[in-house]
FIPA-690430 format. One record per residue (C-alpha): residue in one letter; x, y, z. Coordinates in nm, 2 decimals, decimal comma. Last residue first. Example, Ala and Ser with C-alpha at 12.3 -4.5 7.8 and 13.67 -1.06 7.14 Angstrom:
FIPA-690430
+--------+--------+--------+--------+
: midren :     px :     py :     pz :
+--------+--------+--------+--------+
:      S :   1,37 :  -0,11 :   0,71 :
:      A :   1,23 :  -0,45 :   0,78 :
+--------+--------+--------+--------+
This chain:
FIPA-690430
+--------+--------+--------+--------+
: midren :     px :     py :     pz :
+--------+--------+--------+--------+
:      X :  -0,77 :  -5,40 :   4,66 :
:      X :  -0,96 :  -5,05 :   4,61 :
:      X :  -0,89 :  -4,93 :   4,27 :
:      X :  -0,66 :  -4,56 :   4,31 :
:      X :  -0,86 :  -4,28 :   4,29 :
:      X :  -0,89 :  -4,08 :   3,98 :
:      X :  -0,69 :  -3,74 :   3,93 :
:      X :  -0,94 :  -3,47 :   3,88 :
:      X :  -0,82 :  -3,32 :   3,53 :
:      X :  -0,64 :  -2,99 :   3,54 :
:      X :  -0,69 :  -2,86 :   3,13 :
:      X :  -0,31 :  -2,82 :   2,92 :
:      X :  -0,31 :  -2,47 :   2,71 :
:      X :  -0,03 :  -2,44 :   2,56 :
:      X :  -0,14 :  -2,55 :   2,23 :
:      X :  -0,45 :  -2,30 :   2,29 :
:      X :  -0,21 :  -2,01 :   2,35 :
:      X :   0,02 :  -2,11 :   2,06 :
:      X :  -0,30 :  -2,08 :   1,85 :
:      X :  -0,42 :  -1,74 :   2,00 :
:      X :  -0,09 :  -1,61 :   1,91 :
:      X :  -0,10 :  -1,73 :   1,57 :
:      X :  -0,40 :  -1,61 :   1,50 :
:      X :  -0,30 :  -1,27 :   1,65 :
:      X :   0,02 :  -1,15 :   1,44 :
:      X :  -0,17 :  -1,34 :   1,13 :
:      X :  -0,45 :  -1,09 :   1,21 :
:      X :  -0,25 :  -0,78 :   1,33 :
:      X :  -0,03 :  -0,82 :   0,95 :
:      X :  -0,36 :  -0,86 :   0,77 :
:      X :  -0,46 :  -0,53 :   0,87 :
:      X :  -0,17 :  -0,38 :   0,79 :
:      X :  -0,18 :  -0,48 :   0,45 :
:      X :  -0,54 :  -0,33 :   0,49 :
:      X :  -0,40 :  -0,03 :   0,58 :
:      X :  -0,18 :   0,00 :   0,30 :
:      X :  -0,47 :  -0,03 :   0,04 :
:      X :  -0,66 :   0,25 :   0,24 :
:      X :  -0,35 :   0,50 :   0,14 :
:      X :  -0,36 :   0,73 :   0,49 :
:      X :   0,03 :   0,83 :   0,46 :
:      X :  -0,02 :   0,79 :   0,08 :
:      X :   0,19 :   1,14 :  -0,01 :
:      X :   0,45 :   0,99 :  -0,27 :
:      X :   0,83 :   1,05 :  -0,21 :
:      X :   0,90 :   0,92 :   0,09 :
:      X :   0,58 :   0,66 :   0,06 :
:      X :   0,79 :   0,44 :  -0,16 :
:      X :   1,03 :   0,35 :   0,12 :
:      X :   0,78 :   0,30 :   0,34 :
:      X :   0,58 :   0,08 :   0,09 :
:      X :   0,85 :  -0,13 :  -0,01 :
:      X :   0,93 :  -0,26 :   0,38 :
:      X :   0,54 :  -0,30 :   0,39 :
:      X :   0,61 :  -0,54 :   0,10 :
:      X :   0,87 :  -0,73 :   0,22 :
:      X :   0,76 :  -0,76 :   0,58 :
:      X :   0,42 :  -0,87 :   0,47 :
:      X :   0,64 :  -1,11 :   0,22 :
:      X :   0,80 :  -1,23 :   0,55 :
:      X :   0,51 :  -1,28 :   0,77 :
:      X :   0,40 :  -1,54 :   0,49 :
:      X :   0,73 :  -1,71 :   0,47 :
:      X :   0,71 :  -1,75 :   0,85 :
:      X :   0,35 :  -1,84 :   0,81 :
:      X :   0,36 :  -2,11 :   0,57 :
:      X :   0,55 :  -2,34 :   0,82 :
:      X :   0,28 :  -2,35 :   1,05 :
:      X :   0,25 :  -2,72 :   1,17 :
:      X :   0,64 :  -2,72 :   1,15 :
:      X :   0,79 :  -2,86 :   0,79 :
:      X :   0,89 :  -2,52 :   0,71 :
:      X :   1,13 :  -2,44 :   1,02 :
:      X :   1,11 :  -2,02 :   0,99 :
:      X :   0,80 :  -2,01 :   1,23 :
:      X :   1,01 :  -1,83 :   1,52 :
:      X :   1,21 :  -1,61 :   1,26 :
:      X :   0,89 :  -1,46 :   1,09 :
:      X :   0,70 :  -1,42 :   1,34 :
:      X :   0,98 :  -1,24 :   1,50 :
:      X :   1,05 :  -1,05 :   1,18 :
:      X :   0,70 :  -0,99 :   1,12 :
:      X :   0,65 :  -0,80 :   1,44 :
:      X :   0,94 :  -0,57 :   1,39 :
:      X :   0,80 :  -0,45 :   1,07 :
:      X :   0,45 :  -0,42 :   1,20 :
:      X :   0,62 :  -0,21 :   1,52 :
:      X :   0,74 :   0,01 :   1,26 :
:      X :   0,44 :   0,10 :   1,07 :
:      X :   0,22 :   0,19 :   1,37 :
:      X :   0,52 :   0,35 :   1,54 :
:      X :   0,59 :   0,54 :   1,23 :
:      X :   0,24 :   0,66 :   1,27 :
:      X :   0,21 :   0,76 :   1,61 :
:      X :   0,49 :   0,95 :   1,59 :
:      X :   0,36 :   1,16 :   1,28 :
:      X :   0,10 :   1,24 :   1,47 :
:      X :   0,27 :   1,36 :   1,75 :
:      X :   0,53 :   1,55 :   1,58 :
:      X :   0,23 :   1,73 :   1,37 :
:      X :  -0,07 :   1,60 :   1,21 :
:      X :  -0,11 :   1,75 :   0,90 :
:      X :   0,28 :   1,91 :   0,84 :
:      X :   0,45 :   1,62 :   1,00 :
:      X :   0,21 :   1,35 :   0,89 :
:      X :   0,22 :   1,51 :   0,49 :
:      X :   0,64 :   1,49 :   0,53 :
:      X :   0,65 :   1,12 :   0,59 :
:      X :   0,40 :   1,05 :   0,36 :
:      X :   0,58 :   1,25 :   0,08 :
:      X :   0,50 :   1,43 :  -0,23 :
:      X :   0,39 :   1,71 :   0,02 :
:      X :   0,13 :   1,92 :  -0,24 :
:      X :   0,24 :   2,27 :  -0,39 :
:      X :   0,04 :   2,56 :  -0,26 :
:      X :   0,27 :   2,82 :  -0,35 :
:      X :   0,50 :   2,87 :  -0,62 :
:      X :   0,87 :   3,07 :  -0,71 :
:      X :   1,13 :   3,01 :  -0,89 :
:      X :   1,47 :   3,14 :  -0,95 :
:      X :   1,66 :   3,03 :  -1,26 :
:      X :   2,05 :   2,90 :  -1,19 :
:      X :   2,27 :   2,98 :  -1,49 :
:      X :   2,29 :   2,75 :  -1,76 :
:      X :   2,11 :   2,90 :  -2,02 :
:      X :   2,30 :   3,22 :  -2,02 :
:      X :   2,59 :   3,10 :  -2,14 :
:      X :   2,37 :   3,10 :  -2,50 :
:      X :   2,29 :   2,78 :  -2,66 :
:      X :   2,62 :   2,67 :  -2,93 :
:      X :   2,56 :   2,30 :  -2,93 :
:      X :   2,59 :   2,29 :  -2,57 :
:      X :   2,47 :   2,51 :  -2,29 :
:      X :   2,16 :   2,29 :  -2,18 :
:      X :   2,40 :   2,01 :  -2,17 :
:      X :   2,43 :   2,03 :  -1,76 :
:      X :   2,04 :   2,06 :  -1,68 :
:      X :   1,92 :   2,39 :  -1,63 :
:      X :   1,97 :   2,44 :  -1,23 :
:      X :   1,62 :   2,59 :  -1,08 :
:      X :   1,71 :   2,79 :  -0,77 :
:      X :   1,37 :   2,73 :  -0,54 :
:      X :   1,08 :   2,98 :  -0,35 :
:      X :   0,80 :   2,86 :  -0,14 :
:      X :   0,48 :   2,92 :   0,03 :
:      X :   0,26 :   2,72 :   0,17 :
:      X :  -0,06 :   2,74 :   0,32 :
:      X :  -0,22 :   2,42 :   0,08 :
:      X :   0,03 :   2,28 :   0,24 :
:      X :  -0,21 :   2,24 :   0,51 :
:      X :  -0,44 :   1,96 :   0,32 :
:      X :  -0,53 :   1,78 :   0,66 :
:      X :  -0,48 :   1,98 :   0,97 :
:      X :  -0,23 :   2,23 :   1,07 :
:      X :   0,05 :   2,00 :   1,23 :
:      X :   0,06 :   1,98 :   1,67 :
:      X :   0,39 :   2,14 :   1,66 :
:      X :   0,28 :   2,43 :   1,47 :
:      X :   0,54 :   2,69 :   1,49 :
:      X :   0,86 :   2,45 :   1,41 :
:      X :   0,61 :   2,23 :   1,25 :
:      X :   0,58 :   2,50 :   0,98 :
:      X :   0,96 :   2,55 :   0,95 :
:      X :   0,99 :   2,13 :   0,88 :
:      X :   0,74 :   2,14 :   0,64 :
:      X :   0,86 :   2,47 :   0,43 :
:      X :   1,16 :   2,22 :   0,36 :
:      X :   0,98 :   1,93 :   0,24 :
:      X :   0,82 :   2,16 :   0,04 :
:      X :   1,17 :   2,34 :  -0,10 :
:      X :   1,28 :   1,96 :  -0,16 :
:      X :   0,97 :   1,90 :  -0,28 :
:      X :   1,00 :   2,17 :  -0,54 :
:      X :   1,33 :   2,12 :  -0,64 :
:      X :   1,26 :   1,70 :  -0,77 :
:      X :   0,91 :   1,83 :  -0,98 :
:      X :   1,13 :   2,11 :  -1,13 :
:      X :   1,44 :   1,88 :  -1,23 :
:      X :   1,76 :   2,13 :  -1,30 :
:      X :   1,86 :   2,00 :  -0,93 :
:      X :   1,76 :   1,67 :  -0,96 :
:      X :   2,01 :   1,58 :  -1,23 :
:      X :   2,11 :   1,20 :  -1,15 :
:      X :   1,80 :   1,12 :  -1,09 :
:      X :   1,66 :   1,32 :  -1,43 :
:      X :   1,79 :   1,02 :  -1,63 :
:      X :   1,49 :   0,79 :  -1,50 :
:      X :   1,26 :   1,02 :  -1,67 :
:      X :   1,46 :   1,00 :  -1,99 :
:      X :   1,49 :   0,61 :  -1,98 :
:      X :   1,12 :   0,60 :  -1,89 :
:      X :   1,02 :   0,81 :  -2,21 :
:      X :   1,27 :   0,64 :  -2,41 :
:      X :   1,06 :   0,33 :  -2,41 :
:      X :   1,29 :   0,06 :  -2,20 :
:      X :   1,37 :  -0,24 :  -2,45 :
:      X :   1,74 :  -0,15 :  -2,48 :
:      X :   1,76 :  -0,13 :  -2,12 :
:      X :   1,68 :  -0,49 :  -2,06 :
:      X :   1,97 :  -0,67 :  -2,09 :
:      X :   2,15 :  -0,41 :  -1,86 :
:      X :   1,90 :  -0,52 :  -1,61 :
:      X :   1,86 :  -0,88 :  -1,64 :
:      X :   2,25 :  -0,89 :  -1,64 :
:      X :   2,28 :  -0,69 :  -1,31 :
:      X :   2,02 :  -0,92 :  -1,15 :
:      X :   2,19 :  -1,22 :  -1,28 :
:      X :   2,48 :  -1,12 :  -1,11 :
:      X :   2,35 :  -1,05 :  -0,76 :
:      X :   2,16 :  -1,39 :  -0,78 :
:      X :   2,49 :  -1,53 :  -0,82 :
:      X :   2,61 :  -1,43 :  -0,55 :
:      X :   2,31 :  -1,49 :  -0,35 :
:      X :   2,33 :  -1,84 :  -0,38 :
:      X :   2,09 :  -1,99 :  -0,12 :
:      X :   1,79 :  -1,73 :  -0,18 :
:      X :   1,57 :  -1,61 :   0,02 :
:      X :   1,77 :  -1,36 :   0,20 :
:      X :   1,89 :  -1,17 :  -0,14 :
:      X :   1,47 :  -1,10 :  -0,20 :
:      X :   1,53 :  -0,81 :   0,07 :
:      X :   1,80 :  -0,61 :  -0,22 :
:      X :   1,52 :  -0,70 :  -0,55 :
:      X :   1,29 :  -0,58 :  -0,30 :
:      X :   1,44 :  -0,21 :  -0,29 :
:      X :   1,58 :  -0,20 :  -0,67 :
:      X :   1,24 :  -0,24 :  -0,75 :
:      X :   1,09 :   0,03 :  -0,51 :
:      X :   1,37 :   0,25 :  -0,63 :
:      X :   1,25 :   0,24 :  -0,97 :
:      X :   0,88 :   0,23 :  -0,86 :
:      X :   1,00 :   0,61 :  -0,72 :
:      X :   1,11 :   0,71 :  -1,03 :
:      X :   0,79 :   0,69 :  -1,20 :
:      X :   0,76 :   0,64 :  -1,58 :
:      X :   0,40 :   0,49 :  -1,58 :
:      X :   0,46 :   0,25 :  -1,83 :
:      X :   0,81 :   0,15 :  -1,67 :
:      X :   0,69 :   0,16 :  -1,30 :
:      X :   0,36 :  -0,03 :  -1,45 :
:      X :   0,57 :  -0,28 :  -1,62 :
:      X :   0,74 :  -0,46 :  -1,30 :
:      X :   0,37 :  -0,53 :  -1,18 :
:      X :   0,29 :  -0,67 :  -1,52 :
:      X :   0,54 :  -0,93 :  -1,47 :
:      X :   0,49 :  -1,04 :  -1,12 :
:      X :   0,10 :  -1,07 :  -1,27 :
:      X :   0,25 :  -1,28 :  -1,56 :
:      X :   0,44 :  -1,54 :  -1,31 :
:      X :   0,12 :  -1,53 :  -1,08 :
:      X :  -0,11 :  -1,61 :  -1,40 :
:      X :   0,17 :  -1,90 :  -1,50 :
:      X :   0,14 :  -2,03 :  -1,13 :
:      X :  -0,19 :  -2,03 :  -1,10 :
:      X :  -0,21 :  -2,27 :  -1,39 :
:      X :   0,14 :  -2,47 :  -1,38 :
:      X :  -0,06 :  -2,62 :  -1,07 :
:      X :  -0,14 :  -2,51 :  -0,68 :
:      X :  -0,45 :  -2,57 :  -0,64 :
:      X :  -0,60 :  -2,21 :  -0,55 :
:      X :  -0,72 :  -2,14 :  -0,21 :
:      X :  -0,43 :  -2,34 :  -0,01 :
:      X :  -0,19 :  -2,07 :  -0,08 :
:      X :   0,18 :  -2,16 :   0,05 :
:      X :   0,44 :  -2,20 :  -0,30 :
:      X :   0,27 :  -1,97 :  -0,56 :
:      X :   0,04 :  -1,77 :  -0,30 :
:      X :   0,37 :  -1,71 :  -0,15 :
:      X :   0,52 :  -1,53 :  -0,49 :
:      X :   0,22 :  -1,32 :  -0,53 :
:      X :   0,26 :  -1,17 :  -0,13 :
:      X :   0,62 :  -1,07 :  -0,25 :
:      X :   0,51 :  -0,94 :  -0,58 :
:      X :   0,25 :  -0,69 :  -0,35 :
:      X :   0,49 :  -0,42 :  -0,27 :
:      X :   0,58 :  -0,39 :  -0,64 :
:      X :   0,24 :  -0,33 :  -0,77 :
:      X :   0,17 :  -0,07 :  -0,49 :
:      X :   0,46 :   0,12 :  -0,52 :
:      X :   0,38 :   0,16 :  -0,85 :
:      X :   0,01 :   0,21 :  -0,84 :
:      X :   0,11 :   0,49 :  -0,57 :
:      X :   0,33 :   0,65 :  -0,81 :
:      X :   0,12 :   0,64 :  -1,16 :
:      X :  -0,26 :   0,77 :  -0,94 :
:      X :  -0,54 :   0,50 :  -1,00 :
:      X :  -0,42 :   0,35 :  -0,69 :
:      X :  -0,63 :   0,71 :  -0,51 :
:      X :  -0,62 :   0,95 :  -0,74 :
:      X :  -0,56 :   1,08 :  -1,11 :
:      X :  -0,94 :   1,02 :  -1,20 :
:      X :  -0,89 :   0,99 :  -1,58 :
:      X :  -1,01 :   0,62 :  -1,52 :
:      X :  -0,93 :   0,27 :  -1,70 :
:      X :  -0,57 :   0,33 :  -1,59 :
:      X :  -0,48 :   0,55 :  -1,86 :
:      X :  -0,08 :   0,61 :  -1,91 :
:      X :   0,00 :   0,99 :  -1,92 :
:      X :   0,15 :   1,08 :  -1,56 :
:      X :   0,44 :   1,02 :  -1,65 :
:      X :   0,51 :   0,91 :  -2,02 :
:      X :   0,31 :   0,71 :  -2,32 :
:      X :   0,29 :   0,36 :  -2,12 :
:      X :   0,52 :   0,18 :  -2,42 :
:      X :   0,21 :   0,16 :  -2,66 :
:      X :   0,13 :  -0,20 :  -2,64 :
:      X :   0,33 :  -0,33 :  -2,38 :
:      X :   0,25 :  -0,04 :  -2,16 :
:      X :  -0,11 :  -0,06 :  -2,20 :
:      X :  -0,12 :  -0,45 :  -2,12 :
:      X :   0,10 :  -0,36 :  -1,82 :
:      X :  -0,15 :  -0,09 :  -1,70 :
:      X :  -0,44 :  -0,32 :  -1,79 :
:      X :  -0,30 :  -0,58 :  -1,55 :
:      X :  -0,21 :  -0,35 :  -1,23 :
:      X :  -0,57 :  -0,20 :  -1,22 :
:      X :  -0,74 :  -0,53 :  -1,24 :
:      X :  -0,47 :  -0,66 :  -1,00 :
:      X :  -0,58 :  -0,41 :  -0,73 :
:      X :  -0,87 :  -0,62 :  -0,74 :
:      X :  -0,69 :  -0,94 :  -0,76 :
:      X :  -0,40 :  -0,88 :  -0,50 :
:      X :  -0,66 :  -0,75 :  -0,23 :
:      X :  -0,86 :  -1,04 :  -0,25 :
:      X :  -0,58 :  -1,31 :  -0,26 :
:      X :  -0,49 :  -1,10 :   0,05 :
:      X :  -0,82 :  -1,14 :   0,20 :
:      X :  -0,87 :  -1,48 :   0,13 :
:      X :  -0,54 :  -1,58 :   0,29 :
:      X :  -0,59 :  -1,45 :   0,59 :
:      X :  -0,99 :  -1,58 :   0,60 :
:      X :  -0,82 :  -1,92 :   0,51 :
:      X :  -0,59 :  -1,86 :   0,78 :
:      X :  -0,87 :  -1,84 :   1,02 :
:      X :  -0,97 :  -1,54 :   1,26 :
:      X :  -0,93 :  -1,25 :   1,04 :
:      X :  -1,24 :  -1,06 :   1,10 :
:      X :  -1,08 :  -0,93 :   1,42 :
:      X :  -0,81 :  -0,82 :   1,27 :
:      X :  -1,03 :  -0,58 :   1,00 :
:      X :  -1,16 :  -0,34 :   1,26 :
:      X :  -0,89 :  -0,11 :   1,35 :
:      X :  -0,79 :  -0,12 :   0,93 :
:      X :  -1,15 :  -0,03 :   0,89 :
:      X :  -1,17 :   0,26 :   1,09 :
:      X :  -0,84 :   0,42 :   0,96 :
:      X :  -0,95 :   0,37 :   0,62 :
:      X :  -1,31 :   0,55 :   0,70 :
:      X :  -1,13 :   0,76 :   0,87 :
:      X :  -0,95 :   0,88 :   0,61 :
:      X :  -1,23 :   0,98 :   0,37 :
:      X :  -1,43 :   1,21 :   0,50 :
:      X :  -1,11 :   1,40 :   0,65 :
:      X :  -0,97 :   1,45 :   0,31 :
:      X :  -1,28 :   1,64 :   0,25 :
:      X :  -1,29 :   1,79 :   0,58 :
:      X :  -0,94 :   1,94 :   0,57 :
:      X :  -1,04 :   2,11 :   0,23 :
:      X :  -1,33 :   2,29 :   0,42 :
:      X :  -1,18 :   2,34 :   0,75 :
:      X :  -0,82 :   2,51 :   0,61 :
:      X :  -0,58 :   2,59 :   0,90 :
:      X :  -0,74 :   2,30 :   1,05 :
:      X :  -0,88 :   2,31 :   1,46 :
:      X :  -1,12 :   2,06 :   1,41 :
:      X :  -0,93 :   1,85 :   1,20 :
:      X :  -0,64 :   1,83 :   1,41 :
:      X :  -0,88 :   1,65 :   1,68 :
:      X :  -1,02 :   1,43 :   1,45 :
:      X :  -0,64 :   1,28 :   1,32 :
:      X :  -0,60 :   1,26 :   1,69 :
:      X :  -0,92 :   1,03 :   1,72 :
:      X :  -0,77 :   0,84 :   1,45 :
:      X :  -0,44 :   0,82 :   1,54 :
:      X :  -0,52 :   0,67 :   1,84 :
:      X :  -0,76 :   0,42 :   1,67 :
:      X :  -0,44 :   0,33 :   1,49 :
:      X :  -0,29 :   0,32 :   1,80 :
:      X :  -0,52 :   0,07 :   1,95 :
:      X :  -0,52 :  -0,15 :   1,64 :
:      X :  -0,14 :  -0,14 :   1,68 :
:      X :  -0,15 :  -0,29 :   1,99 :
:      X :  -0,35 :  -0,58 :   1,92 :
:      X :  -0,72 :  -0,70 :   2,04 :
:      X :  -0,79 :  -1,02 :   2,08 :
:      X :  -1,11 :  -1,26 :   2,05 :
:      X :  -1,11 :  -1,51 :   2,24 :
:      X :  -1,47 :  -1,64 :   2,15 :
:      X :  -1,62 :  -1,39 :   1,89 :
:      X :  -1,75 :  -1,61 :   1,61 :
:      X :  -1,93 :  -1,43 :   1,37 :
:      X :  -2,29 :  -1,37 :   1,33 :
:      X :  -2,43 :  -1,05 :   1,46 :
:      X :  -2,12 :  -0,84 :   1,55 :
:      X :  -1,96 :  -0,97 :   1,25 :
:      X :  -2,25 :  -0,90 :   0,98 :
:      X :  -2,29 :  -0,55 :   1,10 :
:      X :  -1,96 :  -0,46 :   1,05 :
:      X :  -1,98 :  -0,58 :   0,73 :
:      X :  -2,33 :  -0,45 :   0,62 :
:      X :  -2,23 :  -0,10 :   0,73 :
:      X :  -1,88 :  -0,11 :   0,57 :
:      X :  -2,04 :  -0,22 :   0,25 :
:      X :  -2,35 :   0,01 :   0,27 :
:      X :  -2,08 :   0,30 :   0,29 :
:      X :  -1,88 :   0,21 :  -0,03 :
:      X :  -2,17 :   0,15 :  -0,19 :
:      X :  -2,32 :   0,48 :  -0,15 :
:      X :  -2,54 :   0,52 :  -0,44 :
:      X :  -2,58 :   0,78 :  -0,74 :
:      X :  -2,26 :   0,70 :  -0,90 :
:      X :  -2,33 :   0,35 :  -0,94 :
:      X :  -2,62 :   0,43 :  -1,14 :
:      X :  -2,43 :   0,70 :  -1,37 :
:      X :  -2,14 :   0,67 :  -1,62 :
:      X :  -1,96 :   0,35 :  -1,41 :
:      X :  -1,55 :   0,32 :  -1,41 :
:      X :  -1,58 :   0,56 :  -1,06 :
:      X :  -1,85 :   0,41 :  -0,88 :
:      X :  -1,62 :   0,09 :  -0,96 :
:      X :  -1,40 :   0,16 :  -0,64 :
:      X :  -1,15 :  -0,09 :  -0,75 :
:      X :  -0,93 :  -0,07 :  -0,39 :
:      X :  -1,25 :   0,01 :  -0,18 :
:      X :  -1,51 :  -0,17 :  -0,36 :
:      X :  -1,33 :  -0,49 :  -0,35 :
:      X :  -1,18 :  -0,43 :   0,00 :
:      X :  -1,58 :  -0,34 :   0,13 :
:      X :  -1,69 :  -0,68 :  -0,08 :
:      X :  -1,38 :  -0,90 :   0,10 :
:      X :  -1,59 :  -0,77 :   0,45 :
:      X :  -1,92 :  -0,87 :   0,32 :
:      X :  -1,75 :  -1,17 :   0,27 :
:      X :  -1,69 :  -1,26 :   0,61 :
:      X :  -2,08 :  -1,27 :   0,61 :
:      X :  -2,10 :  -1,64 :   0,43 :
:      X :  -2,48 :  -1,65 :   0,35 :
:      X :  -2,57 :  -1,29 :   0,36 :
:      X :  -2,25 :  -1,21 :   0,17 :
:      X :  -2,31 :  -1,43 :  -0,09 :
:      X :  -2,60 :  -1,18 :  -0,18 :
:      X :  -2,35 :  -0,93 :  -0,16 :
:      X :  -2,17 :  -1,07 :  -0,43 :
:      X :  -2,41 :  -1,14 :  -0,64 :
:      X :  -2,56 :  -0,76 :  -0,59 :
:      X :  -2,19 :  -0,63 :  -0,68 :
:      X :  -2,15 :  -0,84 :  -0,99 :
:      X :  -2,46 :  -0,75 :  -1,17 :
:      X :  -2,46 :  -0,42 :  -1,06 :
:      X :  -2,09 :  -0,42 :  -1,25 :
:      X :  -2,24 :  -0,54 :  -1,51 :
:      X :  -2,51 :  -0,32 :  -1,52 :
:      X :  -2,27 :  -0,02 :  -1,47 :
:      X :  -2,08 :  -0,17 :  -1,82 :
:      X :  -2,39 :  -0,20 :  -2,03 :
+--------+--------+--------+--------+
């Protein structure tokens, strides 16, 4: 019953599509952040949705969409950069298979973020794809906070996110960043969007949607959506008039709220503090580690999936109570461990040993130059009653949330997460509608000056 309502839905909407192709595009978003194929048993399974999608998207903007000026931005020609790089490395992989299979899936998001901007040639079209991406990665983020309400989330890497596929936003660290990257973008639908009216409605299901986004860090019991809190709750301070006293009822909210944590996050959270006696903290840090010894030799990375190559060997530290109430001496003594084949837990660490110094060049450019570009949008459209006052606030929450991400993405490896991308995306189309606009304001025709009347 489920995969024939979710045929239901997905032949609807591409029929839409047909009529009003920039949908096809919000379809490809839909069925790339959702990806029902996996919450169906077997018909979705069996075709390649994903891959019609793209096709009829693509195809629906080079036969119907308006094309006239369009531009191309910087960043789309370094992603495509990347991409042809990200090839290259490929090819020559310390492991082809397992390098492929990442490979088949990368540059498809690569692809797409390239050709996204030039889809994005309205601000409705802006807006619709945000709203788009915030609802389907919404129907992740809302079951997770239902979950967590009910049953406290159960632990790390226990709560079900309607799949037992731990990848992809159904994975507990990316869904965290995720959900906290995205509260800036729900808080200018509340005050800028022009899809929904604007009434106690949309902003009740906004409110509960901020909400549920701060649950799944606390369902999930990941550090890292910790530190992604703390993160925006330190950018929000420039939005607001009395930032003292925002700073204080942030500390009470959060001592106030302690008592309500499940003791599974408050234990996970306690193992900051102790990362040394913490197995998952040791082991990046002797990956991260092995990754900066393997680009010593292999400048140019290994190709996706290299760490699968690695090697490595950590001192364990038993946690400092270990010894108490009358355990042997012995327990706290430093335990030597050794693994191989442990993953980067960190996008900054996963471009260095895949792609190399270049590679991961390329891609802090990509990501820095969209941080820079939304501060000047951001400060040049920052008067609101201007003809585009929503956009400063707009380039700001991109900011915000991309700001999240990179901080989030040092300990989680989502160098190439397709949801990202598509933030990214959105940031080259506002960057570029807005250019194109202050071009045609500035843009002043010679008319043939009329002779004077004869007397």
């Amino acid at each position: 019953m489920r995969d024939l309502a979710f045929i239901a839905f997905l032949l609807a909407f591409f029929g839409m599509g047909f009529k009003r192709p920039f949908l096809l595009v919000l379809v490809y978003v839909y069925i790339d952040i959702v990806s029902p194929q996996r919450l169906t048993y077997l018909l979705l399974n069996s075709v390649p949705i994903s891959l019609i999608a793209v096709a009829l998207a693509v195809g629906g903007w080079i036969l119907a969409d308006d094309k006239r000026d369009t531009r191309v931005g910087g960043r789309q020609v370094l992603i495509v950069l990347l991409l042809l790089y990200c090839w290259g490395t490929t090819l020559a992989a310390d492991f082809p298979a397992e390098a492929k299979e990442k490979w088949d899936w990368v540059w498809k998001a690569l692809a797409f973020a390239a050709f996204l901007p030039l889809t994005l040639r309205t601000r409705l079209r802006i807006e619709a794809l945000l709203a788009f991406m915030i609802l389907a990665a919404s129907s992740i983020i809302v079951v997770g906070g239902i979950k967590t309400i009910a049953s406290g989330g159960g632990g790390y890497g226990q709560l079900n996110l309607m799949v037992d596929n731990n990848s992809g936003l159904y994975e507990g660290s990316t869904i965290s960043a995720v959900a906290i990257a995205i509260i800036p973008i729900i808080i200018w639908f509340m005050s800028h969007g022009t899809i929904f009216k604007r009434d106690w409605r949309l902003k009740g299901y906004c409110l509960a949607l901020i909400f549920a986004c701060l649950l799944i860090p606390v369902g999930t019991s990941t550090r890292t959506g910790l530190l992604c809190i703390g993160l925006l709750a330190l950018l929000s301070i420039r939005n607001v008039k009395r930032k003292v006293a925002y700073l204080a009822m942030l500390g009470v909210l959060g001592v106030a709220a302690i008592p309500f944590l499940p003791s599974t996050f408050t234990n996970r959270m306690n193992t900051i503090k102790t990362y040394d006696a913490d197995e998952s903290a040791s082991t990046r840090l002797a990956v991260w580690k092995w990754t900066i010894e393997y680009a010593k030799t292999h400048p140019f990375g290994g190709g996706f999936n290299a760490y699968l190559g690695n090697h490595i060997r950590y001192d364990l530290k038993t946690s400092p109570d270990a010894g108490s109430a009358g355990a042997p001496a012995a327990a706290a003594t430093p335990k030597v461990e050794v693994d191989k084949a442990r993953a980067y837990h960190s996008a900054y660490f996963e471009m260095l040993g895949e792609q190399g110094y270049f590679g991961l060049a390329l891609w802090l450019a990509i990501n820095l130059i969209g941080i820079v570009r939304m501060e000047v949008v951001r400060r040049r459209y920052r008067d609101p009653d201007g003809a585009f006052g929503w956009a400063g606030p707009l380039a700001a929450a991109l900011q915000s949330g991309h700001i999240v991400y990179l901080l989030g993405a040092a300990f989680i490896a989502i160098a190439f997460q397709p949801f990202i991308y598509m933030l990214i995306g959105a940031q080259i189309g506002l960057d570029t509608y807005l250019a194109r606009k202050r071009s045609e304001e500035s843009f002043r025709p010679m008319r043939r000056a009329t002779p004077a009347a004869s007397a």
